[in-house]
Structures are given as structure tokens and as C-alpha cells.
C-alpha positions as CSV (number, residue, x, y, z in Angstrom):
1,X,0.0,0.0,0.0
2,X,1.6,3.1,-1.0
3,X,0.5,6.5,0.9
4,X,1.4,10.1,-0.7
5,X,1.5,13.1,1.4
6,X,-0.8,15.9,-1.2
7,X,0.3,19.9,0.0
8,X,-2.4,21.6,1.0
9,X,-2.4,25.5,0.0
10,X,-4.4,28.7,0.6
11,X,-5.4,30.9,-2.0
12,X,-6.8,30.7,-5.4
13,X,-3.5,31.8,-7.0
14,X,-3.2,32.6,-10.2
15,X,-5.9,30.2,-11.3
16,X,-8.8,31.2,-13.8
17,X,-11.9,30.7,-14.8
18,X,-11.0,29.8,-18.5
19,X,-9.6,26.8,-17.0
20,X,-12.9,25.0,-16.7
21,X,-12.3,24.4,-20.3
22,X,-11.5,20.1,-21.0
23,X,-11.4,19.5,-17.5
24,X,-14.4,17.0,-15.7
25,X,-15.8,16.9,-12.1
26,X,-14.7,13.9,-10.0
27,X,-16.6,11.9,-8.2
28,X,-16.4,12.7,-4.4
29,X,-18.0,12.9,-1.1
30,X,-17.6,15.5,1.3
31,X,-18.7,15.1,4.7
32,X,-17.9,16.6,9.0
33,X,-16.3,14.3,11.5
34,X,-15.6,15.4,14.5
35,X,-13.8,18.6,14.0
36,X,-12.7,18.2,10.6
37,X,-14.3,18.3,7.2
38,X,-13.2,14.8,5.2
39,X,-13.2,15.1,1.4
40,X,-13.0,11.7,-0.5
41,X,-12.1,12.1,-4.3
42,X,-11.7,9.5,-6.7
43,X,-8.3,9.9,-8.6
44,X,-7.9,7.2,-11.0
45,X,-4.9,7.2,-12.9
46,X,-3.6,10.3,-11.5
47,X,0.0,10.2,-9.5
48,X,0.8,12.7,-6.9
49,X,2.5,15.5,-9.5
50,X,-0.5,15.7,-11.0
51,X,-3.1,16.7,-8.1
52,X,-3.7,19.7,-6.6
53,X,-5.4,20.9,-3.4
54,X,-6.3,24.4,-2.3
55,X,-8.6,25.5,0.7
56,X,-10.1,28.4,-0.8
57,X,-12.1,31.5,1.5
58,X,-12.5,29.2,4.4
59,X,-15.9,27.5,2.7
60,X,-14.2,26.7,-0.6
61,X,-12.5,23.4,-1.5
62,X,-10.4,23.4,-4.6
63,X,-8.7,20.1,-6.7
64,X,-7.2,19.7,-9.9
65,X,-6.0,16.5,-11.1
66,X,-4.0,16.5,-14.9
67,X,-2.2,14.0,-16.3
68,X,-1.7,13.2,-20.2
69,X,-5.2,11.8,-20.8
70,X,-7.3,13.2,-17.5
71,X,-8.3,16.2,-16.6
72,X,-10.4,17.1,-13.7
73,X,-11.4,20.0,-11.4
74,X,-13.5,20.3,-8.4
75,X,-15.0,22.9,-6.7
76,X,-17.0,22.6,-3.9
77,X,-18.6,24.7,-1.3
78,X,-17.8,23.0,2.3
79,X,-20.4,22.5,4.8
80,X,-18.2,24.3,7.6
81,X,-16.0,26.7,7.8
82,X,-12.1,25.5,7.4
83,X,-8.3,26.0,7.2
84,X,-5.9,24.3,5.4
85,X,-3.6,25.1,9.1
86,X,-2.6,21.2,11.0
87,X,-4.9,19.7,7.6
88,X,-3.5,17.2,5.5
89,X,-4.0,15.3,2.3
90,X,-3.0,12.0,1.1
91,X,-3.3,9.9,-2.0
92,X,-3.9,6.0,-1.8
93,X,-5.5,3.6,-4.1
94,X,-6.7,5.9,-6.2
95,X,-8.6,8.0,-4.1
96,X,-7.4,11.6,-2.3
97,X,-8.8,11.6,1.5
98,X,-8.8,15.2,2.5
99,X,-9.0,16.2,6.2
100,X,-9.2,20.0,6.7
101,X,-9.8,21.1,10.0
102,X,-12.8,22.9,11.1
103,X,-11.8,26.7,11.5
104,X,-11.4,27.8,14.8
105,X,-11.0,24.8,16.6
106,X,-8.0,24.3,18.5
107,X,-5.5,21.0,18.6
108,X,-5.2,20.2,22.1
109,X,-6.9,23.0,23.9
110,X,-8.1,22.4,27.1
């Protein structure tokens, strides 16, 4: 079983809207546990180079996966509030688990 860290940034960058040209949405699911919001996207095909993963205005998700033959972007509205701060990605079997943590919620406060 092979596990890839994915980097997850802030920011929409220099990204544009004309890029929605050729590319397809993924299939995901997108769903709050505990205080995190856990994003499952299938990534068939696709090696870690080729996926990226922005947290976008605290309520946006953003993913891009491109490869020679594949191209697909995802945009989704998140059902809380999150930062891309102590989240994490990581790609295995074909499918990118997501774990963004639920803004303003704090690791090991007591």
C-alpha cells in the first residue's frame, strides 16, 4: 500500500476561470467528523505531481487533477468553515482523503 503526502495550499493563485475548459468533475464525497471536514475524491490514474489541493475562503474546496489523458477540477462549497492550518492530504488507491480542520477549533486545547 503506497500512501502520498498531497500539500495543502491557501489561495486561489493565479488560477482562472477559462480553465474549466476540457477539465471533468470527480466523483467525491464531502462530509464533517468530529472537527474536521473529510473530502474523499476518486483519482484514477492520477500520481501525486499531478493533483492539486487548495482550501479556498475558508468555505471553498479546490482540486485539480491533470495528467496526459485526464483532466479534472472540483470545486465545492464546504459544509463548515475550514483552514488548510494542522490539515493534511494523502493519496492512496486511487482515491485523495482530505482532512481540513474545522476553523477555529484548536489542537489540544483544554
Amino acid at each position: 500500500m503506497n500512501i502520498m503526502d498531497i500539500v495543502i495550499r491557501d489561495g486561489l493563485g493565479n488560477w482562472e476561470v477559462s480553465e474549466y475548459d476540457g477539465y471533468r468533475e470527480p466523483k467525491c464525497i464531502i462530509k464533517v467528523e468530529d472537527d474536521y471536514v473529510i473530502t474523499k475524491v476518486e483519482v484514477l490514474g492520477i500520481n501525486r505531481e499531478g493533483i492539486t489541493v487548495k482550501a479556498l475562503n475558508d468555505n471553498k474546496l479546490f482540486i485539480r487533477t491533470k495528467d496526459n489523458n485526464k483532466n479534472h477540477l472540483l470545486i465545492k462549497e464546504l459544509s463548515a468553515p475550514a483552514t488548510a492550518k494542522n490539515s493534511h492530504a494523502k493519496h492512496r488507491n486511487r482515491l485523495l482523503m482530505i482532512r481540513l480542520l474545522i476553523k477555529d477549533v484548536g489542537i489540544g486545547d483544554e
